[in-house]
C-alpha positions in Angstrom: 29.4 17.9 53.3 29.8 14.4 55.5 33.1 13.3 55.2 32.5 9.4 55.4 29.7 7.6 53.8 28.7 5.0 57.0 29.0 8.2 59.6 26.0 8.7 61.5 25.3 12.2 60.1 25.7 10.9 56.5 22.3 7.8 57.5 20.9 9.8 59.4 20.9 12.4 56.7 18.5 10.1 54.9 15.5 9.7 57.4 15.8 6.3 56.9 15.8 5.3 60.7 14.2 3.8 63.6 13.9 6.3 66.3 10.3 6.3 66.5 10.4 2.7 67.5 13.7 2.9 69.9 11.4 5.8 71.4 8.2 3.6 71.8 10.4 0.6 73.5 11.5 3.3 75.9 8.4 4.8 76.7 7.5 1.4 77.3 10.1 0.3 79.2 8.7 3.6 81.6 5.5 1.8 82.2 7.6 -1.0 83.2 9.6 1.0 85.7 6.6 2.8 87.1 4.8 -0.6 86.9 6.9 -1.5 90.4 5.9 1.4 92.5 2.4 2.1 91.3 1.5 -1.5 91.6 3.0 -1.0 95.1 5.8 -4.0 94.1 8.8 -2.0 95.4 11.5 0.3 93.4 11.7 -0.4 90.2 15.0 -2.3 88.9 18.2 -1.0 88.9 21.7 -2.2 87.9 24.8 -0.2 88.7 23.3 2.8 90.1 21.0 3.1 87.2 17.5 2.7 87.7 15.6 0.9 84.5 13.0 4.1 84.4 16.5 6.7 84.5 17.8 4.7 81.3 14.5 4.7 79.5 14.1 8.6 80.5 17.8 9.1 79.8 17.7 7.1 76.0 14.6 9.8 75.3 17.2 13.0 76.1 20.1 11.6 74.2 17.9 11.0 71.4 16.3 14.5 71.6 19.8 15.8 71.9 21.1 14.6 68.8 17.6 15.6 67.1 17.2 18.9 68.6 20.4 19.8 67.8 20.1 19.2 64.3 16.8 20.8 64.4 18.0 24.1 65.7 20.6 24.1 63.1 18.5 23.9 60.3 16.2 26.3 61.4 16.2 30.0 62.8 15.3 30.7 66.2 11.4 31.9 65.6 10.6 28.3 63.5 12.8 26.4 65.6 10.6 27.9 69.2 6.9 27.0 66.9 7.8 23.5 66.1 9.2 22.5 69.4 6.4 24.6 71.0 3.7 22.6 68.8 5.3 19.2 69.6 5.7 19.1 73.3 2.5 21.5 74.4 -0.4 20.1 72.7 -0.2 16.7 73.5 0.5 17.8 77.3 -1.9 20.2 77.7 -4.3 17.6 76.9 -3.0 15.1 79.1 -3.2 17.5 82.1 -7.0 17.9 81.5 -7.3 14.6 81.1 -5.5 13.5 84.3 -7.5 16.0 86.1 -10.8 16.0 84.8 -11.4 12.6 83.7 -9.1 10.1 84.9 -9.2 11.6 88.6 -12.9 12.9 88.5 -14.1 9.5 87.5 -11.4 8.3 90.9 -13.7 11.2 92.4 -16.6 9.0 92.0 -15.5 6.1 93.0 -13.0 7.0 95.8 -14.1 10.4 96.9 -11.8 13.4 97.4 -12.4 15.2 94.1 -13.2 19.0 93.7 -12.8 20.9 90.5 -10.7 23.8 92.4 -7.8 21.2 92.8 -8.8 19.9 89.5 -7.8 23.2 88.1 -5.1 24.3 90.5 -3.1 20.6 88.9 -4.1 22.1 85.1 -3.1 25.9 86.3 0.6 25.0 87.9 1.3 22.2 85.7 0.3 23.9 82.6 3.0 26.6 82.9 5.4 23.5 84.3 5.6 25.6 87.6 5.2 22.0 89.2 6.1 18.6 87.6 2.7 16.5 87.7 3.9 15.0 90.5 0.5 16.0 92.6 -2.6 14.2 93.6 -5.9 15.7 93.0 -7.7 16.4 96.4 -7.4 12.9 98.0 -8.4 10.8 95.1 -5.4 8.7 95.4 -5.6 8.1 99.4 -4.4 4.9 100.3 -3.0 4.0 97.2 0.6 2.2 97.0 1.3 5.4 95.3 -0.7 7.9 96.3 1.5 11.1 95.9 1.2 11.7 91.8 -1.2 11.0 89.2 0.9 11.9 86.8 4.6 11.4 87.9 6.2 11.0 84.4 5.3 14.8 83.4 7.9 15.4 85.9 10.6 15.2 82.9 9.2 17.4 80.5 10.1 20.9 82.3 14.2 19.6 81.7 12.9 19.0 78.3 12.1 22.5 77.5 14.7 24.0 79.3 17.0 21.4 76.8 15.6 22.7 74.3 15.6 26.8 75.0 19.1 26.4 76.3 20.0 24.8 72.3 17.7 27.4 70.2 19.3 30.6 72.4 23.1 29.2 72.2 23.1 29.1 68.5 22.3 32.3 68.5 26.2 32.7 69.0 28.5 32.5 66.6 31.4 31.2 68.4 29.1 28.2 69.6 27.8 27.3 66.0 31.4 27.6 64.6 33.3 25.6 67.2 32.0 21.9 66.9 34.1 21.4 70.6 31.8 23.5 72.7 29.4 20.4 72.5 32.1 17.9 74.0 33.3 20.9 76.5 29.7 21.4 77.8 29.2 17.3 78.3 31.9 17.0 80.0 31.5 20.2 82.5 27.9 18.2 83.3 29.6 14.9 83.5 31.7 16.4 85.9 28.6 18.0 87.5 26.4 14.7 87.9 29.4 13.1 89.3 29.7 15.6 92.1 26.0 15.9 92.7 25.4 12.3 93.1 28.8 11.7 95.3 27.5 14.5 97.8 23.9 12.5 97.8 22.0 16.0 96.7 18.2 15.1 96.0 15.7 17.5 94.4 16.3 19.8 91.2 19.8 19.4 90.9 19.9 15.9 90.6 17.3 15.7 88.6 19.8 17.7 85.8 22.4 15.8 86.9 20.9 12.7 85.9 19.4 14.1 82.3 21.6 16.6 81.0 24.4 14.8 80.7 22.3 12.2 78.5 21.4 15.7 76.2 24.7 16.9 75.6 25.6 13.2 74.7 23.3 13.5 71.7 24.0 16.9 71.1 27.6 16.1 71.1 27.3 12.9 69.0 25.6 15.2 66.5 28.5 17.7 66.4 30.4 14.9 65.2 28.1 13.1 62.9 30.5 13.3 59.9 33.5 11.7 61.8 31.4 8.7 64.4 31.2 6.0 62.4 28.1 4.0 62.4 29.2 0.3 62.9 29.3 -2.9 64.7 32.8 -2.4 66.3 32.1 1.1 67.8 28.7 -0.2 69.1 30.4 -3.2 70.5 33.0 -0.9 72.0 29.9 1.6 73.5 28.2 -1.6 75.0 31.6 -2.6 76.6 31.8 1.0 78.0 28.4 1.3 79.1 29.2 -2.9 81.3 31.9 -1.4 82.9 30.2 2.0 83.7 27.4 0.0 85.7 29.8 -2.8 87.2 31.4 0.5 89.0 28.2 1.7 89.9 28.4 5.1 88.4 25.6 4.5 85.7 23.9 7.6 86.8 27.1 9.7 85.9 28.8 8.4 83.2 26.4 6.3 81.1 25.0 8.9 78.8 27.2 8.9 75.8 27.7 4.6 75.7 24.0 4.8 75.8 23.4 7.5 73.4 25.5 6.0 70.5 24.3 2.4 71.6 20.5 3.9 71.0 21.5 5.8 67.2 23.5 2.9 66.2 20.1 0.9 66.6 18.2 3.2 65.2 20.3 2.7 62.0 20.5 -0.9 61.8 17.2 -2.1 63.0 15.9 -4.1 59.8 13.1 -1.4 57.9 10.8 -3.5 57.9 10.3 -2.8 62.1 11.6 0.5 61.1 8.4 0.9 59.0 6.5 0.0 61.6 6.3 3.9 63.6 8.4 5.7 60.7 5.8 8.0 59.9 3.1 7.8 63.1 4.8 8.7 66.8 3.3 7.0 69.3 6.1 7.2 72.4 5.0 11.0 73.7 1.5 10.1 73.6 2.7 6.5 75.7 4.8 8.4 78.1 2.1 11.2 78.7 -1.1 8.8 79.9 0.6 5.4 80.8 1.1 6.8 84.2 -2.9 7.6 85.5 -3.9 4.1 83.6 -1.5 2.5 86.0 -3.4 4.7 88.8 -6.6 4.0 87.6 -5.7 -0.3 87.3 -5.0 -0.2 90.6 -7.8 1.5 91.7 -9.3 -1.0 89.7 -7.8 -4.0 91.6 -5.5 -4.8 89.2 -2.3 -4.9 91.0 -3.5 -8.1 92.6 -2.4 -10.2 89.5 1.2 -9.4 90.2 3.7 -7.1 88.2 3.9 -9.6 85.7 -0.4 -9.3 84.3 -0.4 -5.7 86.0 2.6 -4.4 83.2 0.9 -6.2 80.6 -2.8 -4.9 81.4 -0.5 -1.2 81.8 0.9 -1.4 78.0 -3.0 -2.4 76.7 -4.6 0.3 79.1 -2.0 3.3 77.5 -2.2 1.9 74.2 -5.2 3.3 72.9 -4.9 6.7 74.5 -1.5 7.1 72.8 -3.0 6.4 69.8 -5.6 9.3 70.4 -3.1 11.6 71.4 -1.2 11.6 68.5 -4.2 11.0 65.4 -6.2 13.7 67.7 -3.5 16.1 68.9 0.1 15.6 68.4 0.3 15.4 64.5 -2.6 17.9 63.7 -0.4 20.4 65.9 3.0 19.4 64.1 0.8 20.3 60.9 -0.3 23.7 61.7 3.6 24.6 60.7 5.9 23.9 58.5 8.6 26.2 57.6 11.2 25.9 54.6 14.0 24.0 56.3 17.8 25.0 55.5 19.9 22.1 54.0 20.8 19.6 56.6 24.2 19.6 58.3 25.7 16.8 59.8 28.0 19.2 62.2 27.7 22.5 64.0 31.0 23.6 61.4 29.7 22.1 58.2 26.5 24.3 59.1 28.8 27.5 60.2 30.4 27.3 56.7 28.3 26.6 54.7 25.8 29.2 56.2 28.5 31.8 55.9 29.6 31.2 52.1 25.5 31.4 51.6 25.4 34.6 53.4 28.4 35.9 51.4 27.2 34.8 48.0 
């Protein structure tokens, strides 16, 4: 049972949000970032040690933290693994043979440097998220700005999965589903982490975590709480102060995640519906974040870039547009529809679910 009527668990609790939207802004707000070094512009923008592509990345894992979460409590282990399976693989799968068929066989014609072995060695590693879609495809990106990746936002989605096993085999235990704290504990001990990491200047695989775990377990631990956070102008005024002084310091890589994540569930709560309405039912952002990054290749093979990053983000968002409406009409929600399990009742915390689990068991 939620304990206040305005916490976050208690509107949440009634679907009545605007996540899909917050989550298309983001995933736009990646073609922007990408937009600078694609278009061969320079880095994209940054302000205290947070890069405008790390927030938009990071708002997707808090929001998937506090939604996965939820998720895994309301479901067991097997329906939990076929949902999140059926959301995430589709839709990449087909973005993979997409990137490497058509978007980078068409460059093939054009450019040169195309074979299908390298074609299928990209779909082969990718597929099984061995590598990150950070490849080219034989040389069809030679001499591009960016000419390293055709797909370098795929590079994400291997920390999204691990996310998401990490949640569906730790409430497995007990102790973890009873004890609402071990959400705050573990979010802290990666705080703690990405502080180190990024003090010590260590690149690769562990930063990578260090930058998007944190944002997780700010979701996930938001959710643990969901009966008790308030939902209201004065703790999001208090977040946004939090998150100002965070950057001034330079430390947004570090200690941004949970000013961010309630900053991003508070809005999702008090855009006005009628925006709400606009993606409450049809999820375009995965289908955004999956191809915007070959269109952007592919404009400035095109020539494109020449207009400045001004036209070339603009002709990125119309390029993406009607893919990521494809993607999920064609793919995304006919997977999600192949299953749909009988959910348990939804609990706004990790004890209201223990409990009331338990006296269900016992009855």
């Amino acid at each position: 049972m939620v304990a206040h009527a305005n916490a976050i668990g208690n509107r949440m609790g009634s679907g009545d949000n605007a996540l899909n939207l917050i989550r298309l802004v983001l995933a736009v707000l990646v073609i922007v970032s990408h937009a600078f070094p694609v278009g061969g512009y320079g880095p994209d923008p940054a302000i205290g040690g947070l890069g405008l592509g790390s927030f938009a990345v990071g708002g997707f894992f808090a929001i998937s933290g506090y939604l996965i979460t939820q998720s895994r409590f309301r479901s067991d282990l097997k329906s939990y693994s076929i949902r999140r399976a059926l959301r995430i693989l589709p839709g990449y799968w087909a973005c993979l043979f997409f990137t490497a068929v058509i978007a980078s066989g068409l460059a093939g014609l054009v450019r040169g440097g195309w074979s299908a072995i390298e074609a299928a060695k990209f779909i082969g590693w990718n597929a099984v998220m061995v590598k990150a879609g950070g490849s080219d495809i034989g040389s069809t990106l030679a001499g591009l700005p960016y000419s390293g990746a055709w797909n370098g936002s795929l590079w994400t989605l291997r920390f999204e999965v691990l996310c998401y096993i990490v949640v569906g085999v730790a409430l497995l235990v007990s102790f973890v589903r009873q004890q609402r704290a071990v959400f705050p504990a573990a979010f802290a001990g990666a705080t703690a982490g990405s502080l180190a990491v990024h003090a010590a200047d260590i690149g690769g695989i562990p930063a990578d975590l260090a930058l998007l775990v944190p944002f997780f377990l700010a979701g996930a631990t938001i959710h643990a709480y969901a009966d008790k956070i308030p939902c209201n102008n004065a703790m999001a005024f208090a977040a946004c102060g939090a998150l100002l002084v965070v950057l001034a310091v330079g430390q947004g890589k570090s200690l941004s995640a949970l000013p961010v994540a309630y900053l991003l569930l508070w809005l999702g709560l008090v855009i006005p519906k009628p925006l709400a309405a606009l993606c409450k039912t049809d999820d375009f952002s995965y289908g955004t974040y999956l191809y915007a990054f070959p269109m952007q290749q592919w404009l400035v093979i095109g020539g494109a870039a020449q207009f400045g990053p001004t036209a070339f983000i603009v002709f990125s968002i119309l390029a993406t547009a009607p893919f990521a409406v494809l993607s999920w009409f064609l793919v995304e929600r006919p997977a999600n529809n192949l299953f749909r399990p009988r959910r348990r009742p939804l609990y706004a915390t990790a004890a209201a679910s223990n409990n009331a689990l338990s006296s269900n068991t016992a009855g």
